[in-house]
C-alpha positions as CSV (number, residue, x, y, z in Angstrom):
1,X,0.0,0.0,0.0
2,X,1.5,3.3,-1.0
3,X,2.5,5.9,1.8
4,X,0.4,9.1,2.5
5,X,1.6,11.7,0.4
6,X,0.8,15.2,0.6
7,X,-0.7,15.8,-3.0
8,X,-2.5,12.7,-5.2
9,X,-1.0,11.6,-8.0
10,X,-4.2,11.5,-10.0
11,X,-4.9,15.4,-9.9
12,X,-5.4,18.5,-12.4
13,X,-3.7,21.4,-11.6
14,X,-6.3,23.4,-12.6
15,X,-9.3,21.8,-10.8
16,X,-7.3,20.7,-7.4
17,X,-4.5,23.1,-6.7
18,X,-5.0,25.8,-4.0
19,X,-1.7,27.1,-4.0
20,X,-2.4,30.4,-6.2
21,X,-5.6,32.0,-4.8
22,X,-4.0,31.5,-1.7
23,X,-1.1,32.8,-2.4
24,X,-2.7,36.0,-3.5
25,X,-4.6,35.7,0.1
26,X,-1.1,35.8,2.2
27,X,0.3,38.3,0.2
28,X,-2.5,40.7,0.6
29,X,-2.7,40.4,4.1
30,X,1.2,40.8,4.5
31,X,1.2,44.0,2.1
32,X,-2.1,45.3,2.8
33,X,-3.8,45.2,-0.5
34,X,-6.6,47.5,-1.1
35,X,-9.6,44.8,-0.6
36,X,-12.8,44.3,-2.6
37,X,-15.9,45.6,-0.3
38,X,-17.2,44.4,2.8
39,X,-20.4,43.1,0.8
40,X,-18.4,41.4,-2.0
41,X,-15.5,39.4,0.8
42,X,-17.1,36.6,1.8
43,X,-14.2,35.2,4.0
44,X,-13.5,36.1,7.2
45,X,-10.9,38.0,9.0
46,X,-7.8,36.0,9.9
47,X,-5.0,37.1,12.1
48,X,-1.1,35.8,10.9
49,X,1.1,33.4,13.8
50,X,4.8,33.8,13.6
51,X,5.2,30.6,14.7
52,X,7.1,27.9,12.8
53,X,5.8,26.0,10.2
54,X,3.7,22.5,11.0
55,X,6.8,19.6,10.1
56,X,4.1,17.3,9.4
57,X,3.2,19.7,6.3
58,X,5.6,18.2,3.4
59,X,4.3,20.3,1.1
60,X,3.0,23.6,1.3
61,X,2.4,27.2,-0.1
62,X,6.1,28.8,0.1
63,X,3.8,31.8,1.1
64,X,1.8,29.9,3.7
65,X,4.6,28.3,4.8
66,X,6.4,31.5,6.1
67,X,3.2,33.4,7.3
68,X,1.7,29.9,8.7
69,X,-1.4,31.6,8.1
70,X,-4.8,30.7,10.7
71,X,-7.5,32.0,10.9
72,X,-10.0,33.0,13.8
73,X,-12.0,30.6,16.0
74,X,-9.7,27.8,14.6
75,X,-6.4,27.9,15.0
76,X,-5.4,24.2,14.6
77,X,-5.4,23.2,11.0
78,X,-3.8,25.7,8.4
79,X,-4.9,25.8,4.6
80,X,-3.9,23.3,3.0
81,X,-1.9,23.5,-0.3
82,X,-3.7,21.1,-2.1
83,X,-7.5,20.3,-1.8
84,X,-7.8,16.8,-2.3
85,X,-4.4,15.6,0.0
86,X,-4.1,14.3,3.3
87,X,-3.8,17.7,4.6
88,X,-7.6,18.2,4.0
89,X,-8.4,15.3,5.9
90,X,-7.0,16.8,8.8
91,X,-8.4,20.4,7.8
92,X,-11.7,18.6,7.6
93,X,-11.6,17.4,11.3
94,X,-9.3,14.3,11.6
95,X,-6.4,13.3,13.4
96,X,-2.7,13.0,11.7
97,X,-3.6,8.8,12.3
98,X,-7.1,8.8,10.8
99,X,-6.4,11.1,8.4
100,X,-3.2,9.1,7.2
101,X,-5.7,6.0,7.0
102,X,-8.2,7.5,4.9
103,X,-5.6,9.0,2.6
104,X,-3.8,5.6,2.1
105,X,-7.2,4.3,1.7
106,X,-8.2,6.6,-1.2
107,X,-4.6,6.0,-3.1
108,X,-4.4,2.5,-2.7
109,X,-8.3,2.5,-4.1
110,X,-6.9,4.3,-7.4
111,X,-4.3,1.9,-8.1
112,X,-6.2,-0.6,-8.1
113,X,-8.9,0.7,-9.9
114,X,-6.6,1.7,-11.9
115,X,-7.9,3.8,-15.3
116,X,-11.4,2.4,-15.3
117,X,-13.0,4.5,-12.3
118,X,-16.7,5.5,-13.1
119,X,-16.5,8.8,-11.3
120,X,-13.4,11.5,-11.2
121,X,-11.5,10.6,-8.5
122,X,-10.9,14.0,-7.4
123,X,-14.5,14.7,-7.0
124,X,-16.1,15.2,-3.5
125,X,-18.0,12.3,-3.5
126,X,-14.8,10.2,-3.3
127,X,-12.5,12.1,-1.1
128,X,-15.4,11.9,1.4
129,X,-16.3,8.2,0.7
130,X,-13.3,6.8,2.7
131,X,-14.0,8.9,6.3
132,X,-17.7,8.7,5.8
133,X,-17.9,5.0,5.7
134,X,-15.9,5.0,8.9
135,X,-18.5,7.2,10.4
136,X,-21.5,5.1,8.9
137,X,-19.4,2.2,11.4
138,X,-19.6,3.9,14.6
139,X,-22.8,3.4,16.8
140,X,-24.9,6.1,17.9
141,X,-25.1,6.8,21.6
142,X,-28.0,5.8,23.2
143,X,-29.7,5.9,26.6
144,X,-31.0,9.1,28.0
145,X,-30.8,12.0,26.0
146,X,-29.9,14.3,28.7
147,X,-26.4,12.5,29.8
148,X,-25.2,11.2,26.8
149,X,-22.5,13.6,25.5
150,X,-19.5,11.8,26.9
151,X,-21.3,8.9,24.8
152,X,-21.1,11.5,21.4
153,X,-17.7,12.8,22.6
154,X,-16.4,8.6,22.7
155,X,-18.1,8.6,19.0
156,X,-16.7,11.6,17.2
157,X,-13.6,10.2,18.8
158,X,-14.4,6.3,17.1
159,X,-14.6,8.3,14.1
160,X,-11.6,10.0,14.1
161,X,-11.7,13.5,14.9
162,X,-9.3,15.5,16.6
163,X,-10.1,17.7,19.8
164,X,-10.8,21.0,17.9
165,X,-13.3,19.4,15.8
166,X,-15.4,17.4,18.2
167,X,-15.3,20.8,20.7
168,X,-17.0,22.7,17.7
169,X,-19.4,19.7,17.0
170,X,-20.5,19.8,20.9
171,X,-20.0,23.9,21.8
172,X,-23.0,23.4,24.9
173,X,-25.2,26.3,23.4
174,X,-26.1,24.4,20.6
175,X,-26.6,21.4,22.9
176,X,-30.4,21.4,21.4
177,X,-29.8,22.1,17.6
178,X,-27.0,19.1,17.6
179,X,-29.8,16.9,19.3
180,X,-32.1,17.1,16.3
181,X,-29.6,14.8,14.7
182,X,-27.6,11.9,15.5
183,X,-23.5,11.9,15.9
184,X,-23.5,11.0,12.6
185,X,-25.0,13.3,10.8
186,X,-22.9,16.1,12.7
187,X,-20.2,14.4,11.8
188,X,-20.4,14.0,8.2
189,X,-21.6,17.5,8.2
190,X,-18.4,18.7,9.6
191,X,-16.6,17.4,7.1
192,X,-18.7,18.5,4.0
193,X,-18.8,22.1,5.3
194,X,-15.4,22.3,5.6
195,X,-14.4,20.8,2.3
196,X,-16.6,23.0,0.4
197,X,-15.6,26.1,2.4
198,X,-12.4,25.4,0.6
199,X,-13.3,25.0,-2.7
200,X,-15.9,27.7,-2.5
201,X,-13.1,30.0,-0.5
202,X,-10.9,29.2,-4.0
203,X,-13.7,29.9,-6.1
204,X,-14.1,33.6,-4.3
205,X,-10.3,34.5,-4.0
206,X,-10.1,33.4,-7.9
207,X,-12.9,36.0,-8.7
208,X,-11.2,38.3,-6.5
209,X,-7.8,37.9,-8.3
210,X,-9.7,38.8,-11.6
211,X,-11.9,41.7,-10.2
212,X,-8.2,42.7,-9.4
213,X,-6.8,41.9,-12.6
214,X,-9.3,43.9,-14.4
215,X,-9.5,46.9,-12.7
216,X,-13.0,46.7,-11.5
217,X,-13.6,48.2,-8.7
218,X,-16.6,46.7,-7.9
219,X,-17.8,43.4,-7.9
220,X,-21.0,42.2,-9.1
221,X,-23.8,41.1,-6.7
222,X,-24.1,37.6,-6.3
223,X,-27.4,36.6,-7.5
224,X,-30.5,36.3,-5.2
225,X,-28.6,38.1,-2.4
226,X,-30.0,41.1,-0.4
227,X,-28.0,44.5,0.2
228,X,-29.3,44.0,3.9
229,X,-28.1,41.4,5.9
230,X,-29.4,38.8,8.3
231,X,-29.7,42.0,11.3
232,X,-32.6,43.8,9.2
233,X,-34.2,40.8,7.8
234,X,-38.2,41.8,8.7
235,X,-39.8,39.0,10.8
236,X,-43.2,40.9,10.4
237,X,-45.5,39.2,8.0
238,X,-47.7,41.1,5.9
239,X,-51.7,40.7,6.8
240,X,-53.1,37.6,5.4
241,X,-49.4,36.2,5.1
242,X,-46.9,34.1,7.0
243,X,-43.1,34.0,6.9
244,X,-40.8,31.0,6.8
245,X,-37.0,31.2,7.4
246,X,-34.1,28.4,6.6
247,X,-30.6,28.6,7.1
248,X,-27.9,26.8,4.6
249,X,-24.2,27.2,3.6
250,X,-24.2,29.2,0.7
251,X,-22.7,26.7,-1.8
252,X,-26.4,24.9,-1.6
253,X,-28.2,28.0,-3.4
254,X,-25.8,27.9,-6.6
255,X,-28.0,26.4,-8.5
256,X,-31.2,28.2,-6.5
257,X,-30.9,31.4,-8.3
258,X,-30.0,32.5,-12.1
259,X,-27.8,35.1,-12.9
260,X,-30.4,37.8,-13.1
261,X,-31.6,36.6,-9.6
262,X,-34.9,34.8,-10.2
263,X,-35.1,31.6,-8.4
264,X,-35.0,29.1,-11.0
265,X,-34.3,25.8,-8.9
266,X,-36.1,25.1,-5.7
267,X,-35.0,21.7,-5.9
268,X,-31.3,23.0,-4.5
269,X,-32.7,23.5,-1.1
270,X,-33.7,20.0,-0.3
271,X,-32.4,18.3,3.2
272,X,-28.5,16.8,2.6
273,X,-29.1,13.0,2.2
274,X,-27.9,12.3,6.0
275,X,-30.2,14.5,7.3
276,X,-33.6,13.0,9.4
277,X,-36.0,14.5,6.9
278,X,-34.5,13.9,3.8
279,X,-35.7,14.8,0.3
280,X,-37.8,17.8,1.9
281,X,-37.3,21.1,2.3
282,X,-38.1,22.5,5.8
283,X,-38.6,26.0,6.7
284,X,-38.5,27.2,10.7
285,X,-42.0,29.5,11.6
286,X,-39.2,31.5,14.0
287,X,-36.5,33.4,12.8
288,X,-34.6,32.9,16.1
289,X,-34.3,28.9,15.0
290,X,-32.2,29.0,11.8
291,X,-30.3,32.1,13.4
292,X,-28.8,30.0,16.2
293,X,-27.7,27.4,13.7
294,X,-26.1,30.0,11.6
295,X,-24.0,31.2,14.4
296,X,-23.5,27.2,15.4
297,X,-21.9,27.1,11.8
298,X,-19.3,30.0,12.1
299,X,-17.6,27.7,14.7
300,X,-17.5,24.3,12.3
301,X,-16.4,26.1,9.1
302,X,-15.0,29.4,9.9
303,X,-14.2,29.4,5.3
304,X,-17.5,28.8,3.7
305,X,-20.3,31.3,4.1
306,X,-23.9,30.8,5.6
307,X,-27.3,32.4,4.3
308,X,-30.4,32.8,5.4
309,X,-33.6,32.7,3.5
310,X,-36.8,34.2,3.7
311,X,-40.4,33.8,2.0
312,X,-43.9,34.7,2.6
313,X,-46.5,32.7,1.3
314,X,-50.3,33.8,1.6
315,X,-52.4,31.9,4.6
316,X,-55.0,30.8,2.4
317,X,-52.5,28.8,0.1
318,X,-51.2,26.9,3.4
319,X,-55.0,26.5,4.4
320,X,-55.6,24.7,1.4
321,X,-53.5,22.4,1.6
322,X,-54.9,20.8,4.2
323,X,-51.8,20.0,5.6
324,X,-51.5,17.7,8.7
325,X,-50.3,19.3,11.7
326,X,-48.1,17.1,14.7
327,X,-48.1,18.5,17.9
328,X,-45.4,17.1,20.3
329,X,-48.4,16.1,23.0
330,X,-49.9,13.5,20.1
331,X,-49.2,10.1,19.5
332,X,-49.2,10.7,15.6
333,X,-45.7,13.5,16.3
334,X,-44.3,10.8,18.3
335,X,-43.7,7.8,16.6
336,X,-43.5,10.0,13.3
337,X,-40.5,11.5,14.6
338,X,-39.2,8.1,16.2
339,X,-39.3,6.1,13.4
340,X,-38.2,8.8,10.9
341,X,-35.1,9.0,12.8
342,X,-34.8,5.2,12.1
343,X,-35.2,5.1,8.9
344,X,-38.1,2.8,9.3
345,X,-41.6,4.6,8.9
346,X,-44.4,1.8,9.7
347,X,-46.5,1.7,6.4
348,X,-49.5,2.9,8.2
349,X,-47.6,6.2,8.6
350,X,-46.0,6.4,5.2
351,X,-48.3,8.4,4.2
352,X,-47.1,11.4,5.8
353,X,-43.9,11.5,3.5
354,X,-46.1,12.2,0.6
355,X,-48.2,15.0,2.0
356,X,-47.5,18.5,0.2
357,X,-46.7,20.0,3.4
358,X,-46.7,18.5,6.9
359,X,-46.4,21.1,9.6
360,X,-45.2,20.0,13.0
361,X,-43.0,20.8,16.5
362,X,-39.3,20.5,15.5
363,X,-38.0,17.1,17.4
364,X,-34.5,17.1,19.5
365,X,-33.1,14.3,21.5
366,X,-34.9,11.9,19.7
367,X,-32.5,9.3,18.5
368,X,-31.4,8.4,22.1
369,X,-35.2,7.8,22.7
370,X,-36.0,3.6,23.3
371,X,-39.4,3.7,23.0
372,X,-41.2,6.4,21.4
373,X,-44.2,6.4,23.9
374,X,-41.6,8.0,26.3
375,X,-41.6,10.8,24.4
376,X,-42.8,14.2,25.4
377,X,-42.3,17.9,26.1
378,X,-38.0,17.2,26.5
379,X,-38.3,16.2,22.6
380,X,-39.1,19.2,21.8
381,X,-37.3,22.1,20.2
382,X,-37.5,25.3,22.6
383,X,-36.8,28.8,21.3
384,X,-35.1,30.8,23.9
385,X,-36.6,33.9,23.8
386,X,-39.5,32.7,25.3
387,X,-39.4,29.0,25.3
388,X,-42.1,28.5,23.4
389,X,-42.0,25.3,20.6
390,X,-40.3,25.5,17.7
391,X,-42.6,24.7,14.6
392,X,-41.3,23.9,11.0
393,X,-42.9,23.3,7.4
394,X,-42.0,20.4,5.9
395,X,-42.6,20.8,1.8
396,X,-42.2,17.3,0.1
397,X,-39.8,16.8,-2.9
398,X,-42.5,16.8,-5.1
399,X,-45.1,18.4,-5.2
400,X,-43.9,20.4,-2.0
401,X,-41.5,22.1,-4.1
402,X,-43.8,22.7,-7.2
403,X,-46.2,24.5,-4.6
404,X,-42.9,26.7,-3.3
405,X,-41.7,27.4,-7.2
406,X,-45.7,28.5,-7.8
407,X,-46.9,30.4,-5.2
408,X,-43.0,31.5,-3.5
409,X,-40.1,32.5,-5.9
410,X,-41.2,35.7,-6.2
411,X,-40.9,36.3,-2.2
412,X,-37.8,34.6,-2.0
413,X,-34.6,36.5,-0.3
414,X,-31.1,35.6,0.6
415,X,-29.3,37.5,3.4
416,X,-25.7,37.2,4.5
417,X,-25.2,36.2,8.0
418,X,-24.3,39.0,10.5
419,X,-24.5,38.6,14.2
């Protein structure tokens, strides 16, 4: 089996390479550069270490290598050179040992495969294939809800992640919002955040370089988002309407939007295929809910950039749909919720999964549940404000999202996130 190298052997320059964009990063920061405007940066600020270079790096950046540049609210893993290398590994989360394992994995897979792989092996889907079946091996913790985290801490660790990474996975004020979902799904999150913060980070400082290049000096908007940001997004509905909120990373909405900023795509909001609910789209009543898991995310990615999105839609639309609603006192909420975090909706239910829209109290702390009849208020979702019940709309992949592309793109904003 071939040793961990630094940078695959089966890469294009072009596509994989992260050492130029970088590079223009480090160098602006150590000559200050004039920058593009507040509203057209999208990463965030960093702060420069004089310290020496990591020696497990054997390949890096000549600029990054004598800046060993950080950045803010993580100041374990630097850049890495390359994006698909065992460096990302670690910059996604993992120790020097798992990430080592997972790299050797993913060459020794392309030699043997030799030329006849039926994907790119650079693509995302790969990289992540090797770590994300090692997560897919480790059980979930189980027993009661409310003292299990040294259970989720032994798991993340199973898995592979280092101290950093399973610190911003379990920050206590999110202790709720990470109980919505099992270990697993955290976990894998984790990883695909911070992997696609890089790429989309590259993607930006490229456009930067050219904005540069050409003398712009300003850079055009991206499509679908707001002047405002997340602070004067209006929670008031107009009369006879109701407003739904959702948070995402921003590299979900690419396809969301065309260039002239018209939705074109609802489809590109759908749930991540580890998530609970997935193929839906779910929307939080309260603003508050989708807030705290923005602010959550600044912690796990501190690259790739978070929206939030807003739409109205009129009462009587919602009205006609009939939709079921699943209250966290009824029997129906319960085992709904139980067995969806199971995977294993009984047929007499499965009904519910083809309903337009199914509005219901947001469940947390449900996969350490044994029996779903000992569910009750504690499985709820609590805003803090007032600790009232968090509700959600859950639009089905179907005709869900035809009724949101209908009656909603028109109402449709995206805000960047500002505290």
């Amino acid at each position: 089996m071939p040793e961990a190298s630094p940078t695959p052997p089966f890469t294009s320059p072009s596509s994989n390479s992260l050492a130029d964009p970088l590079s223009v990063l480090a160098l602006e920061l150590m000559t200050s550069l004039s920058r593009p405007q507040a509203e057209t940066r999208t990463l965030p600020k960093c702060h420069l270490s004089q310290s020496p270079p990591d020696p497990t790096l054997e390949s890096i950046n000549p600029a990054l290598n004598t800046l060993n540049l950080h950045l803010n609210l993580d100041p374990k893993p630097s850049i890495p050179s390359t994006l698909f290398s065992l460096q990302t590994y670690e910059y996604c989360g993992f120790t020097l040992s798992a990430a080592s394992t997972f790299w050797r994995l993913n060459q020794a897979a392309l030699i043997d495969l030799d030329t006849n792989l039926d994907e790119d092996p650079d693509s995302r889907e790969y990289f992540q294939s090797f770590p994300f079946f090692r997560i897919d091996q480790v059980r979930e913790p189980s027993g009661d809800a409310f003292r299990d985290d040294d259970e989720w801490r032994w798991a993340l660790c199973e898995m592979g992640f280092e101290i950093w990474a399973r610190d911003a996975i379990m920050r206590e004020e999110f202790k709720e919002l990470r109980r919505t979902e099992g270990v697993g799904c955290w976990a894998k999150d984790i990883v695909d955040a911070r992997l696609r913060g890089l790429e989309e980070g590259r993607m930006r400082l490229e456009a930067d370089r050219s904005v540069q290049r050409e003398g712009s000096e300003n850079q055009s908007r991206i499509p679908g988002m707001a002047a405002e940001t997340t602070r004067e997004a209006k929670e008031d509905a107009p009369p006879g309407s109701i407003v739904l909120w959702k948070s995402l990373p921003r590299y979900r909405t690419h396809d969301l939007f065309n260039p002239e900023g018209t939705v074109q795509r609802f489809s590109a909001l759908l749930n991540s295929a580890y998530y609970g609910l997935a193929r839906s789209s779910c929307w939080f009543v309260d603003k508050e809910i989708p807030m705290r898991y923005l602010q959550w995310a600044k912690y796990k990615d501190p690259i790739g950039e978070s929206v939030l999105l807003r739409l109205q839609v009129d009462k009587n639309l919602i009205e006609a749909l009939k939709a079921p609603v699943l209250k966290w006192q009824s029997r129906l909420w319960k085992r709904f919720l139980f067995s969806c975090r199971r995977w294993n909706v009984p047929e007499e239910l499965d009904y519910l999964w083809h309903e337009t829209l199914v509005i219901e109290h947001v469940g947390t702390s449900v996969a350490a549940v044994v029996d779903w009849r000992e569910m009750g208020l504690r499985n709820a979702l609590r805003r803090k404000e007032d600790g009232g019940i968090a509700t959600q709309y859950v639009f089905s992949d179907c005709e869900g999202l035809d009724f949101l592309q209908e009656h909603c793109s028109r109402s449709l904003v995206m805000y960047r996130f500002e505290e």
